[in-house]
N, C-alpha and C positions, 0 to 999 in steps of 0.2 A: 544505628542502621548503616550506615553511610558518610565518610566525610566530603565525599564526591564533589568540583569547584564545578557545577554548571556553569561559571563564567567559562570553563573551557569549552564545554557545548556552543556556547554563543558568538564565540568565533567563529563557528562555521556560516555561511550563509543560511538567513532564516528564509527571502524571499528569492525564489529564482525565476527571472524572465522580464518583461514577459518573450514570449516567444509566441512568436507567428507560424502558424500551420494555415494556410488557405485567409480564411475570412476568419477565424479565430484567433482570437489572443489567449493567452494559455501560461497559466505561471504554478511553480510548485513553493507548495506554502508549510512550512514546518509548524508542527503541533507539542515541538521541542522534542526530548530527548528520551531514552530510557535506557540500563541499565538490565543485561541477562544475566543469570547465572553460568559461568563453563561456557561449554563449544556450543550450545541452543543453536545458534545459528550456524553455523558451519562443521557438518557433519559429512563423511564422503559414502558413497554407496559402497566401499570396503567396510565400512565400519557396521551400516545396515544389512548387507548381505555379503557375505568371504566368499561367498561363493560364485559372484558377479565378477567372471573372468575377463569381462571387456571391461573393468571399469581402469579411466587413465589414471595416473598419476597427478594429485590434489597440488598444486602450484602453493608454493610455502608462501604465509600472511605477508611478507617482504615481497611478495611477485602480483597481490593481487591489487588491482586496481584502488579498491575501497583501503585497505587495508587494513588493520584490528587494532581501534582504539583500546585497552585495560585498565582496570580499577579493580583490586583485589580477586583476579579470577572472575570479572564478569565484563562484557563485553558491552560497548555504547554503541546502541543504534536510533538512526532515527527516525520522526513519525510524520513522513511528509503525504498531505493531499493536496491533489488536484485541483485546480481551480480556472474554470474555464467560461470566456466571457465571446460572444455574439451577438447582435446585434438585436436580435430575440427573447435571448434567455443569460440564464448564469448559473454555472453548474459547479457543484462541488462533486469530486469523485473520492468517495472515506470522507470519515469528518474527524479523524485521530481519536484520542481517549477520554475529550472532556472533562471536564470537572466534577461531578458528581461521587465518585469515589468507592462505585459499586464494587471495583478490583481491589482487595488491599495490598499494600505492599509487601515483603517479607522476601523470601529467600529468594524466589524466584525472577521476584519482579522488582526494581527501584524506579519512581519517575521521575521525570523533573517536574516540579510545580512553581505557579500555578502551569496551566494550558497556553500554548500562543497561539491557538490558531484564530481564536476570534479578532487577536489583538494585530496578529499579521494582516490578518483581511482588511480591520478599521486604516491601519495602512495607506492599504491600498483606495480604500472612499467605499469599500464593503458593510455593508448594512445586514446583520441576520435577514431583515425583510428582503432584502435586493437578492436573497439566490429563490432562482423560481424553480432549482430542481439539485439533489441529492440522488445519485449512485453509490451505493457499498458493493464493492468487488467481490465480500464476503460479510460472514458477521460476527469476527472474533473483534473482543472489546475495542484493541489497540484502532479499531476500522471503522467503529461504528462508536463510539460511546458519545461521539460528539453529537451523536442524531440527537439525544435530549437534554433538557437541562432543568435545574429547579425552578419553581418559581418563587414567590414571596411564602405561600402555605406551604413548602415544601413536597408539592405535587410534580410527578415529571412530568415535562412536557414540549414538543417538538422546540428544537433550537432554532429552526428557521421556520418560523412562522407560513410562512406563503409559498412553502417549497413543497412540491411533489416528490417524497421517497421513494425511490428504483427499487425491489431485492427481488430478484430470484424467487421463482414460485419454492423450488426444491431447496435453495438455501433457508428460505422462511420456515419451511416445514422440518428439516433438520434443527431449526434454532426452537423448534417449538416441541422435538423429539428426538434430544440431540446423543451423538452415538455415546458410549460410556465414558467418564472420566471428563467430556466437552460442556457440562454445564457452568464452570466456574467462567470457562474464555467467552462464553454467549449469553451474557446478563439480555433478560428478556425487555430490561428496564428501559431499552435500547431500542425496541419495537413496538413492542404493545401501544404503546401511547403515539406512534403514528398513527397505528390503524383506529384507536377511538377517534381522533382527531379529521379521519376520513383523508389525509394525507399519504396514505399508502398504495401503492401499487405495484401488482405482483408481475414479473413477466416471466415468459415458460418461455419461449425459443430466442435463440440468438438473433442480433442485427440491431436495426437501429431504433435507438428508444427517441433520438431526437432527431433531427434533420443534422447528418455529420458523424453524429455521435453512436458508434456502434458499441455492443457488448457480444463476449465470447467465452464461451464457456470451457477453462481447461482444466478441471478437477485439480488434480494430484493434495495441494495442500489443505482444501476439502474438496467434498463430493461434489460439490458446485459452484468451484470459487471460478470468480470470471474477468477476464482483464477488459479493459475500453479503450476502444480504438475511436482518433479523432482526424478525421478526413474529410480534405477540401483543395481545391485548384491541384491536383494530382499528389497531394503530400500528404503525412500520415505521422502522427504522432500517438507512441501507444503508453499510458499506464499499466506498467506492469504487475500492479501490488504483489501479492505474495510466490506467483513463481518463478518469479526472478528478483528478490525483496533487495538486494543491493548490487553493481556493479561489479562484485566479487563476486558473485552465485552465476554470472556467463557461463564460469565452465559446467559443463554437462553433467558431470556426480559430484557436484557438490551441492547439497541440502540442508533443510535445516530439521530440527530434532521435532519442529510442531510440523509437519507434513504427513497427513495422515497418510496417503499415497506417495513415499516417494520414488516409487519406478515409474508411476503415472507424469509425477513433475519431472522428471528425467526425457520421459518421450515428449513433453508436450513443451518442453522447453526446446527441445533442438527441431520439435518442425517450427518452434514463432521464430526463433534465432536466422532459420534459414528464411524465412518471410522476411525478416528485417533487415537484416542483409542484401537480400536481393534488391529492395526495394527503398533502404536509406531510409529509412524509419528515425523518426528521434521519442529517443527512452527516456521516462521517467520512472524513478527508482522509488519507492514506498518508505524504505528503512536504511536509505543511505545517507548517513552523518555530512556527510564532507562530498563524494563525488557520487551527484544526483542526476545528472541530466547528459546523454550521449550519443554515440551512433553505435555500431557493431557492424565490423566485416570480417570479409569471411579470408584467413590466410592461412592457405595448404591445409584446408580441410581444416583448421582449428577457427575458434571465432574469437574474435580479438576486440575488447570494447576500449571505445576510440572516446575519450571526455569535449565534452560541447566546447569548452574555453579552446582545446588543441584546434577545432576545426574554425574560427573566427581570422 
């Protein structure tokens, strides 16, 4: 399949933070590695539409912040969530790909095994039981597969025990009637067993599902994918997951090849870019290997992303 050294993976940092936004402590937590086929991730809107006369000039792999790890034509990205602690609660935003093994491997996909994210958490003094709440930005495997796990009968069933799962009323129902060719990335095995479990809840409009903690809905890479913003004593940290999945996807056309919209992710990146910007937002990056966590400003009308270590 693969001679791939995941020792090279684990050089990069597995836990990042924590970091302080207001009364929140806040860390990004890797769920390890994976392995694409080709350019999946970094496609430009010349390549999607020729006929997209405004679009710029795609800044060569040498120029981009993340830049492109390789192993036989396929690219290493990685599978970082959220992990956000208050005085209240404790939240997971994605839970990565889990264990379970509902995706198989093969051309498209390679993983790194086993999963680190339970093991990062233990880390940290993280207990499945200790998160009392789960957001999925989305519900393609790589985001959600951690929401369940087996148990001894080989039944699935919720990973965190005592956690309230977030999704999107319109995500849910796309994962429950999903558009052609999307049932293999939205294993149901990933849902279903919230909602027997009575742990699920659906929400329909945007803002705040927690005290701090808002959700925003900007389509493009699905119909309902939603980033979360985390706000307190005037500062703002956003999770970007997938429409902006790494430090290299900043510039404005370039996308990736799973965006079911990408003219959608196109517009809706450059009004949060100009939000975060204006406002000194600190990013977290979903599938960045190496450089996860930053600012973005804004210079001569281009937006420039600035790495957390540079601004200390």
């Amino acid at each position: 399949m693969t001679s791939f050294d995941w020792q090279h993976f684990s050089k990069f940092p597995l836990i990042e933070g924590p970091f302080s936004i207001g009364d929140f402590r806040v860390y990004l937590i890797s769920d390890g590695g994976m392995l694409l086929m080709g350019q999946s991730m970094f496609r430009t809107m010349d390549q999607i539409a020729a006929s997209d006369h405004h679009a710029a000039e795609i800044p060569h792999p040498r120029e981009r912040p993340e830049g492109e790890t390789k192993h036989k034509g396929r690219t290493l990205i990685g599978l970082n969530v959220l992990y956000i602690e208050h005085p209240s609660f404790r939240v997971l935003v994605d839970t990565g790909i889990g264990n379970k093994g509902e995706v198989s491997e093969g051309r498209s996909y390679i993983f790194q095994k086993p999963r680190l994210l339970l093991d990062n958490l233990s880390k940290l003094g993280v207990h499945p039981t200790n998160i009392t709440h789960v957001i999925n930005t989305h519900l393609h495997f790589d985001h959600c597969g951690g929401n369940t796990t087996y148990n001894e009968e080989k039944e699935a069933i919720p990973t965190f025990p005592n956690a309230t799962y977030f999704i999107s009323r319109g995500e849910y129902e796309c994962a429950l009637y999903p558009p052609p060719g999307e049932r293999k990335s939205i294993p149901l095995i990933n849902i279903l067993p919230l909602q027997e479990n009575n742990q699920l809840e659906l929400w329909d409009h945007d803002g705040e599902l927690l005290p701090g903690i808002e959700v925003r809905t900007t389509g493009g890479h699905t119909r309902n994918h939603c980033i979360v913003l985390i706000k307190s004593s005037s500062e703002t940290g956003c999770f970007l997951a997938d429409l902006i999945p790494t430090s290299s996807h900043i510039h404005p056309n370039l996308v990736m090849k799973f965006d079911l919209f990408p003219f959608e992710v196109k517009q809706s990146k450059k009004q949060l870019l100009e939000e975060a910007a204006a406002q000194n937002w600190l990013l977290f990056f979903d599938h960045a290997p190496r450089v996860k966590v930053g600012h973005v400003v804004k210079d001569d009308h281009r937006f420039v992303f600035r790495p957390y270590h540079t601004l200390l």
